[in-house]
C-alpha positions as CSV (number, residue, x, y, z in Angstrom):
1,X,-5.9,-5.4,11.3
2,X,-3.9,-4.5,7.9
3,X,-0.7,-2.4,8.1
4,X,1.5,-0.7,5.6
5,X,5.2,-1.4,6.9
6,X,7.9,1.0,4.6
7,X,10.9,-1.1,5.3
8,X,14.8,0.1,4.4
9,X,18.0,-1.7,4.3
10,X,21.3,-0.8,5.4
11,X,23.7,-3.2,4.7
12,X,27.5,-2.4,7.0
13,X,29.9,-1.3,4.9
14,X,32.0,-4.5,4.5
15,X,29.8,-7.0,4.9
16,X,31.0,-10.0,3.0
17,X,28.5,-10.7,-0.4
18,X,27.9,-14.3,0.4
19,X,26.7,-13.2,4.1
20,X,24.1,-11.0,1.9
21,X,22.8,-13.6,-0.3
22,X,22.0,-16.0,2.9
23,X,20.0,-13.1,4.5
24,X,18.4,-12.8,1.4
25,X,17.7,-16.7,1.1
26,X,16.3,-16.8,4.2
27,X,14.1,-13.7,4.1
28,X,12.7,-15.2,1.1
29,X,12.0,-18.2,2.9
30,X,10.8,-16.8,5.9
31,X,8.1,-14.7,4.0
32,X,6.7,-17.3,2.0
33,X,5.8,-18.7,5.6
34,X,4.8,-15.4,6.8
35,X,2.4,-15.2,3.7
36,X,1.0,-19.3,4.5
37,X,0.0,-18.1,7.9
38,X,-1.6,-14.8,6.8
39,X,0.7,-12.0,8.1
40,X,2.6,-10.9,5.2
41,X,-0.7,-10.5,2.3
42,X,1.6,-8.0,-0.2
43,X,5.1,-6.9,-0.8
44,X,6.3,-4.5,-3.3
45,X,8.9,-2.1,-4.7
46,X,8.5,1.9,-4.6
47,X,10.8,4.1,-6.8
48,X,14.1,3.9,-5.8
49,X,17.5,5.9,-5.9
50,X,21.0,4.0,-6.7
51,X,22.2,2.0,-4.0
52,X,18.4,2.1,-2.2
53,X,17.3,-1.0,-0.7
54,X,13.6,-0.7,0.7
55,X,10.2,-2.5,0.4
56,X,7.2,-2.1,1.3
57,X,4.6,-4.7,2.5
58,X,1.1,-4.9,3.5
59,X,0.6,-7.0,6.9
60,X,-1.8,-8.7,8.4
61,X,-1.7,-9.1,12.5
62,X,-4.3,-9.0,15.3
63,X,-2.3,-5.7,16.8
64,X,0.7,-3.6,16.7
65,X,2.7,-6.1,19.7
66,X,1.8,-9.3,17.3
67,X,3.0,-6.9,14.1
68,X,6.2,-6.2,15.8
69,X,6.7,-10.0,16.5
70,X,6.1,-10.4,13.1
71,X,8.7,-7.8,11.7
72,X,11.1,-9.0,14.5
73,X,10.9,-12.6,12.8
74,X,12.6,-12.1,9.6
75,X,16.0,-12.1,9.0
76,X,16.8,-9.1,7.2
77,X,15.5,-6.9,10.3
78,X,19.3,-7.0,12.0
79,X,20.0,-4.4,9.1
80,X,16.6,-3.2,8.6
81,X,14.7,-0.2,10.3
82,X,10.7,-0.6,9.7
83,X,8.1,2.6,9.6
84,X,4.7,0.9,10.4
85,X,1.6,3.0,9.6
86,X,-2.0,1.2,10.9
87,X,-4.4,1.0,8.2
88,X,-8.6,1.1,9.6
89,X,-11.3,-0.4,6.9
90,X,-12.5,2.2,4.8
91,X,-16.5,2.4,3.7
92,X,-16.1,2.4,-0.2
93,X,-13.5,-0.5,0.2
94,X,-14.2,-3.1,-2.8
95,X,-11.5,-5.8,-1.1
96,X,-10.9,-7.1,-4.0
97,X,-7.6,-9.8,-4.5
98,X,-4.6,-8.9,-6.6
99,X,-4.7,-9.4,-10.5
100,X,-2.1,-10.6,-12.7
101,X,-1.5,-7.6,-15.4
102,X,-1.7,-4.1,-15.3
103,X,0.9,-2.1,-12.9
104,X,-0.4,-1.2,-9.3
105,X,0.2,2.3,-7.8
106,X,-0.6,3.2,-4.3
107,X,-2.5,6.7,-3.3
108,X,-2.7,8.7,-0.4
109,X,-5.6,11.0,-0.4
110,X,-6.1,13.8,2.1
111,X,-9.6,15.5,1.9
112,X,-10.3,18.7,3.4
113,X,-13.7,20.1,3.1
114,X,-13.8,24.1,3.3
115,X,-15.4,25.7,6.1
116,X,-18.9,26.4,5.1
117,X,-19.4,23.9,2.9
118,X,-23.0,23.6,2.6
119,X,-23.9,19.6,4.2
120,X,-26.3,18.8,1.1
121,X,-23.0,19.2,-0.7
122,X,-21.0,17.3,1.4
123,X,-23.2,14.6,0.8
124,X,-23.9,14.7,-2.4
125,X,-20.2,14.7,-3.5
126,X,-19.0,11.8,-0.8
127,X,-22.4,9.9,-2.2
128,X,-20.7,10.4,-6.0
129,X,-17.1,9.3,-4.7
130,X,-18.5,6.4,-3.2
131,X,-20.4,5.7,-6.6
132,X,-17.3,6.3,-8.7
133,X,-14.5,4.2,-6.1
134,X,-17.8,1.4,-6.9
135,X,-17.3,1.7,-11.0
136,X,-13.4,2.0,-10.7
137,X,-13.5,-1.3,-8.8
138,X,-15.8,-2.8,-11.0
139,X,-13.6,-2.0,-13.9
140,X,-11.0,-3.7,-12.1
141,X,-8.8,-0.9,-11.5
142,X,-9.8,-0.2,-7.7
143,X,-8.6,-3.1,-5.4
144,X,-8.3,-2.1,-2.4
145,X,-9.0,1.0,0.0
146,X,-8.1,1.2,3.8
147,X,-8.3,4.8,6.3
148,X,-4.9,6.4,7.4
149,X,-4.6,8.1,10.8
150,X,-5.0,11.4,10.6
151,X,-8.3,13.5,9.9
152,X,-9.4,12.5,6.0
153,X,-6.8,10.5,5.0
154,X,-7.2,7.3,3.0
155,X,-4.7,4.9,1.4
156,X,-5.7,3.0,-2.4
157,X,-3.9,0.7,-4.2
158,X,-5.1,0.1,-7.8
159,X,-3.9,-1.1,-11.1
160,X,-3.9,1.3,-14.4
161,X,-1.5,0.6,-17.5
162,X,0.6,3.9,-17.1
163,X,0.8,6.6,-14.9
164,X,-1.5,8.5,-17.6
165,X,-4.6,6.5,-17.3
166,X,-3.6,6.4,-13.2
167,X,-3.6,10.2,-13.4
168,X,-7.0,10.4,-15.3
169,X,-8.7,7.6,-12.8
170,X,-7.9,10.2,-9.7
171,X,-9.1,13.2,-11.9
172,X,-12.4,11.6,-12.3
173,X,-13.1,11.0,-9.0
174,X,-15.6,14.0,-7.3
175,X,-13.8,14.7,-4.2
176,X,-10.7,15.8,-6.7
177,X,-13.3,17.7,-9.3
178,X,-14.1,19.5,-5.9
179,X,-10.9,20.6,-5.1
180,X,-11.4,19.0,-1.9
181,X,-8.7,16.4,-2.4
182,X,-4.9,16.2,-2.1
183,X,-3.6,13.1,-4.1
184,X,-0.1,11.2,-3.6
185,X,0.7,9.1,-5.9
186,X,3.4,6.0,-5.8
187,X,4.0,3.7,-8.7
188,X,5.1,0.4,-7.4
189,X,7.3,-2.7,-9.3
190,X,7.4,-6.5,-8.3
191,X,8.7,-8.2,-5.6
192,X,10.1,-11.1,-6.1
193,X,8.4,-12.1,-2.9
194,X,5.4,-10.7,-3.2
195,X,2.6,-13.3,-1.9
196,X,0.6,-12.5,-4.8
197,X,3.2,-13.8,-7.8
198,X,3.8,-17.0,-5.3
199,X,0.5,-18.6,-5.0
């Protein structure tokens, strides 16, 4: 099972820099192993404010006890407090591996259908999103999509140049023309020990 871990860094105030930097080593260390046995497939950077020190990764484990495990291995987790949110397979899911290039963004989508909604149209429109995520992927944009908890919810990660062309790829989507769909948008930067820029 995959999970999205959002994971945020407080170092004590007075904590000695060369203490920092061998946390740091080791953390680096320790996820390159993580990555070689399979737990730790992604691991980026969101937007952050001055002084911010936060992550966020994309797990691997066989359940939330082996996840935790996991998480309680690496070092940096004596200063570290970790928000874990389970991520189910998703129909329209392409699975496709990271790319060198383009920028990646993360979106979280929340649908909600209006009462009445005629099912034909239901259809219909979920049978065009399914046929768009199929040409975004193909294009090389769409990598990856996975179901949040929570009623409609889905998490994608994808690649665009800019925000622009990001913004345009969730306009085009039918569950958006429809108005049925909420979109959250993150932009995300490397990590330097991101499994992806190691292998």
């Amino acid at each position: 099972m995959d999970y999205l871990v959002t994971m945020t860094t407080h170092v004590p105030a007075g904590t000695p820099e060369q203490a920092v930097d061998d946390i740091r080593a080791r953390e680096a260390a320790h996820s390159r192993e993580l990555a070689d046995a399979g737990h730790l497939l992604r691991l980026w950077r969101p937007p952050l404010k001055p002084g911010e020190w936060r992550s966020l990764g994309l797990f691997a484990a066989d359940d939330a006890a082996q996840l935790e495990q996991v998480l309680a291995s690496m070092p940096l987790r004596i200063w570290r407090t970790d928000e874990v949110t389970p991520l189910s397979p998703h129909p329209n899911d392409p699975g496709l591996p990271p790319r060198p290039g383009a920028a990646e963004f993360l979106t979280t989508f929340t649908i909600i259908i209006p009462a009445g909604t005629p099912a034909g149209a239901v259809r219909d429109t979920e049978a065009a999103e399914a046929e768009r995520a199929k040409e975004l992927a193909g294009q090389g944009n769409l990598l990856r999509l996975w179901k949040l908890p929570g009623e409609g919810r889905a998490l994608g990660l994808w690649r665009a140049e800019d925000d622009a062309e990001m913004a345009a790829m969730v306009a085009s989507l039918p569950l958006e023309s429809a108005a049925w769909m909420t979109t959250a948008t993150t932009p995300l930067t490397k990590h330097p020990s991101d499994p992806a820029s190691l292998s």
